[in-house]
C-alpha positions in Angstrom: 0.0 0.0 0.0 1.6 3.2 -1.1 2.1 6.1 2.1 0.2 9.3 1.4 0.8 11.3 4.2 -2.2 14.3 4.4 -1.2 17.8 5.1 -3.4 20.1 6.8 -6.1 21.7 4.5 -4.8 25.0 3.5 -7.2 28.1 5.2 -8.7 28.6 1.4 -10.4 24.8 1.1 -13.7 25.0 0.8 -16.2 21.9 -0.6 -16.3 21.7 -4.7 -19.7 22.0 -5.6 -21.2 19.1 -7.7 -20.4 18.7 -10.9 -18.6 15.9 -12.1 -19.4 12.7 -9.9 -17.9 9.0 -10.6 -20.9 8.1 -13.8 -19.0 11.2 -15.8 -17.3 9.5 -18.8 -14.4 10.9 -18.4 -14.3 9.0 -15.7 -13.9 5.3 -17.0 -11.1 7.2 -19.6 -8.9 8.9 -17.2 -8.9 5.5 -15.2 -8.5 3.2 -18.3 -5.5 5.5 -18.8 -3.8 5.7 -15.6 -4.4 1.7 -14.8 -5.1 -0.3 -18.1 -3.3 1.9 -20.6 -6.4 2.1 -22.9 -4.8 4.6 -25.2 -4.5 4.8 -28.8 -4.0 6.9 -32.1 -8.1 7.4 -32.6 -8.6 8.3 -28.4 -5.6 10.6 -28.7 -7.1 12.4 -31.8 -10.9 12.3 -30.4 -9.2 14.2 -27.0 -7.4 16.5 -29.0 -10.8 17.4 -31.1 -12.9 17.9 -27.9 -10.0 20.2 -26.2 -9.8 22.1 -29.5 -13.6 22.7 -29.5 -13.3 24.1 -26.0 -9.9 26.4 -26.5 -11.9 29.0 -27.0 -13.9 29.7 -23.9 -11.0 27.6 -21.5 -9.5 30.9 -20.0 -12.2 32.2 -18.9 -13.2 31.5 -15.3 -10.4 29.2 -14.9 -7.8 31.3 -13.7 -9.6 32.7 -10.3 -8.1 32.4 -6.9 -10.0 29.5 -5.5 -9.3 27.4 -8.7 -5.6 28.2 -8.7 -4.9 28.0 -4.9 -3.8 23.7 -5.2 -1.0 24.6 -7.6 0.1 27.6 -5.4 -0.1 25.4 -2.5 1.3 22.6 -3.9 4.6 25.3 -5.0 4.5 26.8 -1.4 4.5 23.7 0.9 4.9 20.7 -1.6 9.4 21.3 -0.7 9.2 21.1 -4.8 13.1 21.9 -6.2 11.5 25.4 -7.8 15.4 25.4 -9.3 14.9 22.1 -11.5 13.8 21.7 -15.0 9.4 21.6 -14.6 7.5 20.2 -17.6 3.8 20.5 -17.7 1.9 18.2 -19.3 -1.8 18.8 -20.7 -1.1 22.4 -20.1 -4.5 23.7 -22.2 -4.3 27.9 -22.9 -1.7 28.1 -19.7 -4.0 29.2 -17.0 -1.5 27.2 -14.9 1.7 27.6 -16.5 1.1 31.4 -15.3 1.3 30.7 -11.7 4.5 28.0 -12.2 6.3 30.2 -14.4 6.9 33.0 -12.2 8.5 31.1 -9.4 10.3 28.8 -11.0 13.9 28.7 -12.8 12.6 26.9 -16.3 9.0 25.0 -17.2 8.5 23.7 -20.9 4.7 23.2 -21.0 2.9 20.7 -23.9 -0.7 19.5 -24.8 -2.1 17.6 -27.2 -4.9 20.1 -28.6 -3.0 22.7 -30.6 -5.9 25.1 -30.4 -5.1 25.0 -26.7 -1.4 26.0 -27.5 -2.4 28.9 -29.8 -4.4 30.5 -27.6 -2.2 30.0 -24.6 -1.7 33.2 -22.2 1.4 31.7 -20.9 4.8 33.3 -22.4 6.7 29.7 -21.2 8.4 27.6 -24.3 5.7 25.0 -25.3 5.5 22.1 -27.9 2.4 19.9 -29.2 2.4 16.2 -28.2 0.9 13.4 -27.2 1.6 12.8 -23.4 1.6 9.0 -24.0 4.9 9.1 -26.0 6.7 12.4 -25.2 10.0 13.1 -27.5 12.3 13.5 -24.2 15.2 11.3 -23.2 14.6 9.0 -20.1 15.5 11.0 -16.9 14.9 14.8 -18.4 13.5 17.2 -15.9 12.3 17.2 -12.4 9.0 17.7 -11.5 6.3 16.8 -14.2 2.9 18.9 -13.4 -0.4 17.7 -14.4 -3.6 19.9 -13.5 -6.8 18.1 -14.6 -4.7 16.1 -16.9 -4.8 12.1 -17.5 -1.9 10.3 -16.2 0.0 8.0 -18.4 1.9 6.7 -15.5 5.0 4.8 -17.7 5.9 8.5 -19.3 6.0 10.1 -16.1 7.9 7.7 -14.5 10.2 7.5 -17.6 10.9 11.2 -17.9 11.5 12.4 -14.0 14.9 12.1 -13.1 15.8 10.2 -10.2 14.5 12.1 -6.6 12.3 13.9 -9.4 8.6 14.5 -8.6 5.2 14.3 -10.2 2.6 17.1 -8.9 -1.0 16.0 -9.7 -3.9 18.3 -9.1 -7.7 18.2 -9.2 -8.7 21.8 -9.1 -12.3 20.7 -8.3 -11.4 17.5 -6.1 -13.7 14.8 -6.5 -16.2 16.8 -8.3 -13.5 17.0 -11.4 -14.2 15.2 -14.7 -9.9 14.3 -14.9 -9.9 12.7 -11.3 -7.8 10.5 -9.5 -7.5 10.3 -5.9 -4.1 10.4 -4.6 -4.2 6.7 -3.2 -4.6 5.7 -6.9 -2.3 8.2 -8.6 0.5 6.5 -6.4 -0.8 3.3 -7.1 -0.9 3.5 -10.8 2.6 4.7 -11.2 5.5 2.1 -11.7 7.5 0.7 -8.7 6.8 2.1 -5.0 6.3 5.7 -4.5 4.9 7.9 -1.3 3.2 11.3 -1.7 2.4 14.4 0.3 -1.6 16.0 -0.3 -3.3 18.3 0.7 -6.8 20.4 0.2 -6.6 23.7 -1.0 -9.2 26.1 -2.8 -11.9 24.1 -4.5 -9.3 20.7 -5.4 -6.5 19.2 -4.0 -2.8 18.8 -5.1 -0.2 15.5 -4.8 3.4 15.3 -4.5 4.5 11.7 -5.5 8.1 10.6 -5.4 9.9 7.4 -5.9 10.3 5.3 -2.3 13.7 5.6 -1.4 
């Protein structure tokens, strides 16, 4: 059983209100993902048509306080190595590559939908690809962020250097259509690794590393 120890809830958390419960379909995706790698070409080109029907409108209302207090916890308490090499995966129009890139020394950001990477409002570097199969060498940066992203748990574990970390965060909890809870996060990722979570705003973030 992988360790999660919980931090204290950060003074902002507050209950998500309903939205996304455990019948939403992203549901059985996100975990078919993370657990029985149920990915292919036609999923990863149906994903990248839905997020580039949405790029649009994705800004908007996503970057308030409440929404972005996880990742700003997560950087505050999370003892993340702010001076390492960050890579954000699924990072949509960049509503969280805003926060990350101010406080830390160098984050390459990447999604799948390039309508999402057009109309980013991030100035950080940022490439299109599929996060099943990124074009990185093994053991390339140090903390791989995913906010409301699926998890392909092979990558991830593949790309973080060793002592590197993977920061995983639902900015609506349990109520978000992306969601894992941090049991299963850990769980799903290869070989034996703890975490460090706690509640913040709306969601919650996870810091996993590699036991040992």
């Amino acid at each position: 059983m992988a360790a999660v120890e919980h931090l204290p809830d950060h003074e902002s958390a507050v209950v998500p209100e309903e939205f996304a419960g455990p019948d939403h379909p992203m549901r059985t995706v996100t975990r078919g993902v993370a657990f029985d790698g149920t990915w292919s070409d036609d999923r990863a080109q149906k994903v990248a048509d839905l997020f580039d029907g949405l790029a649009g409108e994705w800004t908007e209302g996503r970057g308030n306080p409440v929404r972005s207090a996880p990742l700003i916890d997560a950087l505050e308490r999370g003892g993340l190595p702010l001076d390492g090499r960050w890579l954000e995966l699924g990072s949509g129009t960049g509503v969280g590559s805003t926060v990350i890139s101010g406080r830390v020394d160098s984050l390459v950001c990447t999604d799948i939908a390039p309508e999402m990477l057009r109309l980013s409002v991030s100035d950080a570097p940022r490439f299109r690809s599929d996060a099943s199969a990124l074009p990185l060498p093994p053991d390339a940066v140090d903390v791989v962020v995913m906010v409301n992203m699926l998890l392909f748990p092979a990558e991830v574990d593949r790309v973080l250097r060793p002592g590197g970390a993977a920061l995983w965060i639902n900015t609506n909890g349990d109520q978000t259509p992306i969601h894992l809870p941090p049991g299963d996060v850990l769980e799903a990722l290869p070989g034996d690794w703890h975490g460090t979570t706690a509640r913040a705003g709306t969601g919650f973030w996870l810091i996993a590393r590699r036991a040992g």
